[in-house]
N, C-alpha and C positions, 0 to 999 in steps of 0.2 A: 521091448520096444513099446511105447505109450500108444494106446486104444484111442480112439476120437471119434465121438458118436457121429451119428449123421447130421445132426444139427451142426454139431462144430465146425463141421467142412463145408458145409453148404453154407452156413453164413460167414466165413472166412472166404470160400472162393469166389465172390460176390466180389471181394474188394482189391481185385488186381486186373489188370488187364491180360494175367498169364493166366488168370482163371480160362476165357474163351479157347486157349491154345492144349492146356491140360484136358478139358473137356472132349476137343475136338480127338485127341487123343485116343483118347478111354475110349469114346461112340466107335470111331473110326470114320465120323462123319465129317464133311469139309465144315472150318469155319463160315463160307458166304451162305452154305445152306443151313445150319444154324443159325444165322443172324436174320436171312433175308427168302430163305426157301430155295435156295437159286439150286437149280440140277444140271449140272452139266455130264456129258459124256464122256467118259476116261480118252484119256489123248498119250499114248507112248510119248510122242513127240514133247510132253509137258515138262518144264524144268526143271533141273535139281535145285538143292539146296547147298548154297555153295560155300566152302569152307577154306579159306584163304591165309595162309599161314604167312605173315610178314615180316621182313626182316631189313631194317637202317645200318643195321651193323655191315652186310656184305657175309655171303656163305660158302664154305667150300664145296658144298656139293658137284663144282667140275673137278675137285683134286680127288674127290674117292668112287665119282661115278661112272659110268659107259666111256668107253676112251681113254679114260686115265691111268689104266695101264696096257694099252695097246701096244703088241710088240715094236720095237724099233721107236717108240717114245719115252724112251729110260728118260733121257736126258733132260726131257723136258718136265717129268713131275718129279717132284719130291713127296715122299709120303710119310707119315709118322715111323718110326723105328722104334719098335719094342724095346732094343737095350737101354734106347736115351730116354724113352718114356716115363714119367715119376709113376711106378705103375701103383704106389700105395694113393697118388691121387687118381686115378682114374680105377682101381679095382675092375671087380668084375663085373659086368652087366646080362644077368642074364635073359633071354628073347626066348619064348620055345623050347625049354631047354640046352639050351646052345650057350654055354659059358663065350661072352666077346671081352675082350681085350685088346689090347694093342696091335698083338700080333697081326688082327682081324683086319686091320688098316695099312697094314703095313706090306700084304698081299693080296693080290689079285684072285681071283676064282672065276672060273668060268660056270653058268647059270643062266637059268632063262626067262624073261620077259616078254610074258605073251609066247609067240611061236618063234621068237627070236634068242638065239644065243649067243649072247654078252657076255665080256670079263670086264668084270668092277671089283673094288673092295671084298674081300672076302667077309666081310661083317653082313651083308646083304643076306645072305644066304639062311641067316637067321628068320628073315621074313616068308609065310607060308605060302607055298606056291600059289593057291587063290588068289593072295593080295600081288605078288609078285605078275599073275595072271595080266592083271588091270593096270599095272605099273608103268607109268610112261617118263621120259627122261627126254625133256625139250632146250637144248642147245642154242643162243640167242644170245644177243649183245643189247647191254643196256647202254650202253654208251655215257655212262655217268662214271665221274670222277672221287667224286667227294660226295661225302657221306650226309650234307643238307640237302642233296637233288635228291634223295625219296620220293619226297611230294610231290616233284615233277614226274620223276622216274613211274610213279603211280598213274601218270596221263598219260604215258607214254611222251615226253618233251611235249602236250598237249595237242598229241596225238587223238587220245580218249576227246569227245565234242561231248557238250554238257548237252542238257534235252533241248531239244529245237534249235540243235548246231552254237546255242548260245556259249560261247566260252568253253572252258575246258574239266573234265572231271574225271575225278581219281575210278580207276579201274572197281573196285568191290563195288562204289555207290553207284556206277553206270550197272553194273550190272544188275543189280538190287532195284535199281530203278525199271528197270527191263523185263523184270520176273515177279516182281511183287503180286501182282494181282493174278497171276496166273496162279500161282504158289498157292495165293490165300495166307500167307502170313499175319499172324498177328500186326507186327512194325514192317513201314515199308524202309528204313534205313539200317546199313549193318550193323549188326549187335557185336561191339568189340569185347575180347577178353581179353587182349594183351597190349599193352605198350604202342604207343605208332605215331604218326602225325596223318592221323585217319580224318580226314572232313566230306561232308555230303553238299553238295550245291555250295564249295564254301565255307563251310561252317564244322568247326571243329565236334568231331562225336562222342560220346560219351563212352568212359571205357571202363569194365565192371573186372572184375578180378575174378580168376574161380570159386574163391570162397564165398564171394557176394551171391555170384550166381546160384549156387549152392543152397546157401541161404533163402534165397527170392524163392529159389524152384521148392523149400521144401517148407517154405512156412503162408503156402496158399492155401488157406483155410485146413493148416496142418492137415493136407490133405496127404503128403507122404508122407502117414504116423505107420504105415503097416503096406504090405500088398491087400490084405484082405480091405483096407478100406477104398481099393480102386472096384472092387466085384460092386461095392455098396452103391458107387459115385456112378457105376455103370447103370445100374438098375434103375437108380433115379431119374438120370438122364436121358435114358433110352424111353423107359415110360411117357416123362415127360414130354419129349417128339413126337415119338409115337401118336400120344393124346392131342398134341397140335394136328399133325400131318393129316392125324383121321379126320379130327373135325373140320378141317377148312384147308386141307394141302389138294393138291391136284392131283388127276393121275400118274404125272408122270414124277412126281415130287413122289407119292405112295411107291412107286417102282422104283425110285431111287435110293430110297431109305431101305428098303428089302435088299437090294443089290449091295448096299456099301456100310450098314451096319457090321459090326465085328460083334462080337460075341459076348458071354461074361467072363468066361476062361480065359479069351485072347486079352482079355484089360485085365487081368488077374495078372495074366503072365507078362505084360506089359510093367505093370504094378511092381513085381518083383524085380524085373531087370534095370528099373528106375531107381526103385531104392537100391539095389546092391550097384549100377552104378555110381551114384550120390553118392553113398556110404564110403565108397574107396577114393573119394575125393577129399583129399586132408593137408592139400598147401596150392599155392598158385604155380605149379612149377608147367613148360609144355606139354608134358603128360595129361598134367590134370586140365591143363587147355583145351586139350583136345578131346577127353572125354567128355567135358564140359560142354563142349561144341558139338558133340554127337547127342545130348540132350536137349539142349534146345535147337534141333534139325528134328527131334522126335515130336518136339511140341511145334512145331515150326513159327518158331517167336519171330524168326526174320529170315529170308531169303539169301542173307550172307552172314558168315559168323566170321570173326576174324582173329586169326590169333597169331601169337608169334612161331619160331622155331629157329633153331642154331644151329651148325655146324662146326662151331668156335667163334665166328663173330670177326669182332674188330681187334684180329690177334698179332699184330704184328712183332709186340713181345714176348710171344709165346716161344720161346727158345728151343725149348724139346719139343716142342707139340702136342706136349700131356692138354692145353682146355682142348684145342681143337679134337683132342683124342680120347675123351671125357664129354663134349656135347657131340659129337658125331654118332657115337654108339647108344648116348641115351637118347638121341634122335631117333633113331631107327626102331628102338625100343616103343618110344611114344607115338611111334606111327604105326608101328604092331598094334598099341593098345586102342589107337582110333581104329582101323579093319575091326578087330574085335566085339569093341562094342556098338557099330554100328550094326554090326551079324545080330550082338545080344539084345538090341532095342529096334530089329530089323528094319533100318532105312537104309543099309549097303546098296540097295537098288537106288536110293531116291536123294544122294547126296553126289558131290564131286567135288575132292582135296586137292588142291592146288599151290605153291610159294611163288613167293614173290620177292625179290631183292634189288636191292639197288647197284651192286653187281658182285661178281663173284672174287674169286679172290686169287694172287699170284700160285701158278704151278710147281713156280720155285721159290725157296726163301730167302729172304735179305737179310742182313746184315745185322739184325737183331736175332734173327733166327728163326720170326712165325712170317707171314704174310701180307701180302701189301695190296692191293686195289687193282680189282681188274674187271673193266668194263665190257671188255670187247671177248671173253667167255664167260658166261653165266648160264646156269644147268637149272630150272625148274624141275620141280618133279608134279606129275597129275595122277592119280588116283580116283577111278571110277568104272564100276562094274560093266557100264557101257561103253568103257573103251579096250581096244587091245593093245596090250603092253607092247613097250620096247622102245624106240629113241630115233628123235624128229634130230637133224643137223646132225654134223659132223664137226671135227675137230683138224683145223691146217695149223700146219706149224711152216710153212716154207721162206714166214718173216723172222724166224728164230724163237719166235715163241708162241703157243698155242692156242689160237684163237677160234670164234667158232666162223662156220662157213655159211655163206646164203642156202637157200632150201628149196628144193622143186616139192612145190607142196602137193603134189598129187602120190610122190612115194616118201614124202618126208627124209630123202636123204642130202646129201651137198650135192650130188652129181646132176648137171646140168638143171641148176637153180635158177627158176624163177621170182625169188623174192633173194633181193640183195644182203647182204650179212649186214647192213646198217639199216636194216627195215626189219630185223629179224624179232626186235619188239611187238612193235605193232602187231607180225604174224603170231607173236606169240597169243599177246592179249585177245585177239578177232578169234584165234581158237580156242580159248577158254569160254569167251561169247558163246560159242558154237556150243560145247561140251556142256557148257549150261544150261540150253537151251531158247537161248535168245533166236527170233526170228532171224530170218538172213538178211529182210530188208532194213531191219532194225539195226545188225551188225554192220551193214554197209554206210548206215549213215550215223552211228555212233563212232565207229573207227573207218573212215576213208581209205586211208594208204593200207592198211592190214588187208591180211589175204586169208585165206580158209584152207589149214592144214587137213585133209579130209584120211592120210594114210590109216591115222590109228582106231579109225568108227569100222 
């Protein structure tokens, strides 16, 4: 791997705006007190960095997750079946050591989320009880039909109020707009990595591929030519504050920098775990999306990353179930791989994974053989060290077919529900708010009718 002196990095990282976010990095220091002195006091209550996984197509996540093989609901799902599966297209995927397969979807396994024990998909099982720990499974009806209401689906029917009740705005940029400056992000709008009809205030947002990103992050003043050259960047850096803060910082600016500097070791070993992330980045697939997105949460380029994720998608001709049975396990794979490297670039604490669809998909299959449009169950999955696992709604079938139920949101179950199953949106989104750390006054007047699932904190 090519050596790049101190000059080269320093007058390369000069010329990006991810120079400030890499830096903040390396110190360990916030960007506002780098730019402006500013010291604040550490606040638990401060907000993640939020990572939004999106999806137009429609996902099955209600047909392999919590519920979906509950005894005495044979009839209502259908599930892939190993023998009809093209198993040379879907092969093996392996998680953990855990060879998945078809079989994996095609049975139930009982397992726990958080302190709760669920039977789901037997493929889950693959995921390590830590990430499993934090695993939450939110049950909601988007009430969309067709696959152009995303962009609504995104406001909640314009639910989501734009800033100062002005109009309406898509869920990641409300929330982006709500965290930014607490975060200290580099960009106050979300930085996309995948595919979507993502807009901010209106305005359609730019969307980077993983390779691009890859690229940007590793050609800042070829700063990730090596780990040894972050120990260099640190020493520079840290000097250089240092010799500010003495000369003209205050006291509590001098007490602030002792307290929340990191080390030369800690940006060494930060160095390493950046380049061998990067490194294992080598196509734009959801995997690589999502590690992608566990890196720039490390540099904290923006307060929401967005990216895609699939279940099978828009599979209604999928006859045997092999896509659907082919992106479900590589799913679970590539949310394996985001817990992981969020542990390896330690922001596990400082981020929160979340999806989003426009809705979910039939329990049964039609007449082509894969799945058809189903607005009235849809299964988000949340992921966050500060929450505890296990699953908001339930599942009624008493119309014939399985939809999801309103929520008393103070145990997050269906049983005598305070929030209607045609509001079950909104609850959704106002507790992402929540888990993100939006204020509460803020969530109240960004989502009105939404309400605050409080069960899984």
């Amino acid at each position: 791997m090519k050596r790049f002196s101190r000059r080269q990095m320093l007058s390369g990282m000069t010329k990006s705006g991810l120079a400030l976010s890499l830096r903040s990095a390396i110190t360990g220091l916030p960007m506002s007190f780098l730019l402006t002195g500013k010291a604040h006091a550490a606040d638990d209550g401060e907000p993640k960095i939020t990572i939004l996984s999106c999806s137009g197509a429609g996902e099955a996540v209600n047909v392999c997750g919590p519920g979906s093989f509950a005894p005495g609901l044979e009839s209502y799902f259908e599930h892939p079946r190993a023998n009809e599966v093209d198993a040379g297209d879907v092969g093996t995927v392996m998680v953990n050591g855990m060879s998945l397969t078809a079989e994996h979807l095609e049975h139930g396994a009982e397992m726990s989320l958080g302190d709760r024990s669920v039977t789901m998909a037997a493929a889950w099982e693959a995921l390590p009880a830590d990430l499993r720990e934090h695993l939450l499974f939110f049950h909601h009806r988007t009430n969309a039909g067709i696959h152009p209401q995303f962009p609504t689906v995104l406001t909640a029917h314009g639910g989501v109020q734009g800033m100062g009740g002005r109009g309406a705005e898509q869920l990641p940029s409300a929330i982006a707009q709500e965290t930014a400056d607490i975060l200290d992000t580099t960009t106050t709008t979300p930085f996309v990595l995948g595919g979507g009809a993502l807009s901010s205030e209106g305005a359609p947002l730019p969307i980077y591929a993983p390779m691009q990103a890859k690229m940007l992050a590793s050609s800042v003043g070829n700063a990730v030519g090596g780990p040894e050259n972050f120990g260099a960047l640190y020493d520079h850096y840290i000097d250089q504050t240092y010799a500010q803060v003495k000369s003209s910082g205050t006291a509590e600016q001098k007490k602030f920098l002792a307290q929340h500097a990191s080390s030369r070791a800690q940006a060494t070993e930060f160095g390493e775990n950046l380049v061998q992330l990067l490194e294992g980045i080598t196509d734009d697939s959801i995997e690589s999306q999502l590690r992608t997105a566990v890196a720039m949460a490390k540099l904290k380029l923006a307060p929401v990353i967005v990216t895609n994720f699939s279940f099978g998608g828009d599979n209604h001709s999928d006859f045997d179930l092999t896509i659907e049975s082919n992106r479900t396990l590589h799913m679970i794979k590539a949310l394996d791989a985001l817990w992981q490297a969020a542990k390896s670039l330690d922001v596990a604490d400082d981020i929160l994974y979340a999806t989003l669809t426009v809705f979910g998909r039939d329990a049964t299959r039609g007449a082509k053989g894969g799945r058809g449009h189903h607005g009235a169950l849809c299964t988000g999955m949340v992921l966050g060290s500060h929450i505890q696992g296990g699953v908001v709604g339930e599942m009624d079938t008493s119309s014939g077919q399985a939809v999801a139920t309103g929520i008393n949101t103070g145990t997050g179950t269906g049983a005598d529900p305070d929030v209607p199953a045609e509001d079950t949106l909104h609850t959704y989104y106002k507790t992402l708010m929540l888990l993100a750390g939006v204020p509460a006054d803020r969530r109240d007047e960004r989502i009105p009718e939404g309400q605050d699932v409080t069960s899984m904190i």
